[in-house]
N, C-alpha and C positions, 0 to 999 in steps of 0.2 A: 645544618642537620647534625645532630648529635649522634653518633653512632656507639656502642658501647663496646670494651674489651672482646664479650663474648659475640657479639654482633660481628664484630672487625674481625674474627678468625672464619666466618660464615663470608663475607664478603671476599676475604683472601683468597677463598677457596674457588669462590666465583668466577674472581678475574684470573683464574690458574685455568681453571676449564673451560671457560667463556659461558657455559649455560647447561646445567642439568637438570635431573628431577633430585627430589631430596636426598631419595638413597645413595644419586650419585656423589650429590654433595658431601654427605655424612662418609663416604667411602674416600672421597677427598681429602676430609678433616682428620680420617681415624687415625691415622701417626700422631697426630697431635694431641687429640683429645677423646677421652671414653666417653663420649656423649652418646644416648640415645637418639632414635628416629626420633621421637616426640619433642626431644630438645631440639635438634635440625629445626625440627617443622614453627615451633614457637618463636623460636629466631629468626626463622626465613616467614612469618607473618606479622612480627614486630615491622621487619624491615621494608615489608612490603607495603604498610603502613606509613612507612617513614617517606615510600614513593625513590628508594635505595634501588630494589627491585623491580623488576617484571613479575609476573606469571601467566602463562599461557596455555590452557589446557590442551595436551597432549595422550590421546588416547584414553584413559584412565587415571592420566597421574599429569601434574603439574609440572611444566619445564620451566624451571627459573633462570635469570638474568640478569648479568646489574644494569641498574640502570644511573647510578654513580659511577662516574670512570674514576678508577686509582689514581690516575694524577690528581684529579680533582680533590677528591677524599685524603690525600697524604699533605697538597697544599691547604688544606681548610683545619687540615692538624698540626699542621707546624705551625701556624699563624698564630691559632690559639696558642698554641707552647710558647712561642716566643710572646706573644701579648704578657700570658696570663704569669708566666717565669720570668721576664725577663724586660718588659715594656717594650715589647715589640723590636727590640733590637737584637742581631746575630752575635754581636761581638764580645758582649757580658756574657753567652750560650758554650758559645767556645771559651773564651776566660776558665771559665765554670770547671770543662773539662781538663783544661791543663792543671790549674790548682788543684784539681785533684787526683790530679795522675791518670786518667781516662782516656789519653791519647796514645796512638800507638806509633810507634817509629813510620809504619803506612801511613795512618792517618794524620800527622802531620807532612809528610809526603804528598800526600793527595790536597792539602788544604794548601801547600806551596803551589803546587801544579795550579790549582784552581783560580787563585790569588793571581798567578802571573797570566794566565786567560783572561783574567779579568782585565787587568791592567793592559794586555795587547788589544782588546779592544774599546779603549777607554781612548 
């Protein structure tokens, strides 16, 4: 499932409130983005489309949901990233960032840490 930039900030919002109607949604988004209702709603019918979503009429108005869990949706974009960048491997990913200064004293911190979990349970 392909989900788009403007889609994946709709969907963010989603798994932040677990299930609203649009207005709530869009009241979710508005720090981030001046989008209209009308835009909310285009997005949240794209995606309900896509079978991303639910909807379930509530009262007057639709109560949306995902129906893509985040884990799911962040592992089916990393995969592509790495396929599509880098032949499916992490270590040209990371390469990538050191050569070009992208890493942070943390974030090599974190990738040592990570590295030696790994190896403790290898």
């Amino acid at each position: 499932m392909r989900i788009s930039g403007a889609e994946s900030v709709v969907m963010k919002a989603l798994w932040r409130i677990e299930s609203g109607t649009a207005e709530e949604i869009a009241a979710a988004i508005e720090a981030d983005r001046d989008w209209s209702i009308a835009t909310i709603k285009t997005l949240l019918n794209r995606l309900l489309t896509k079978k991303a979503v639910t909807a379930v009429m509530h009262g007057r108005r639709y109560l949306y949901a995902p129906r893509l869990k985040e884990t799911d949706y962040v592992q089916e974009e990393s995969r592509g990233l790495l396929d599509r960048l880098f032949g499916g491997k992490v270590a040209p990913l990371v390469s990538h960032f050191a050569e070009t200064k992208q890493l942070s004293a943390e974030d090599i911190a974190e990738l040592k840490r990570l590295i030696a979990e790994l190896d403790d349970d290898a």
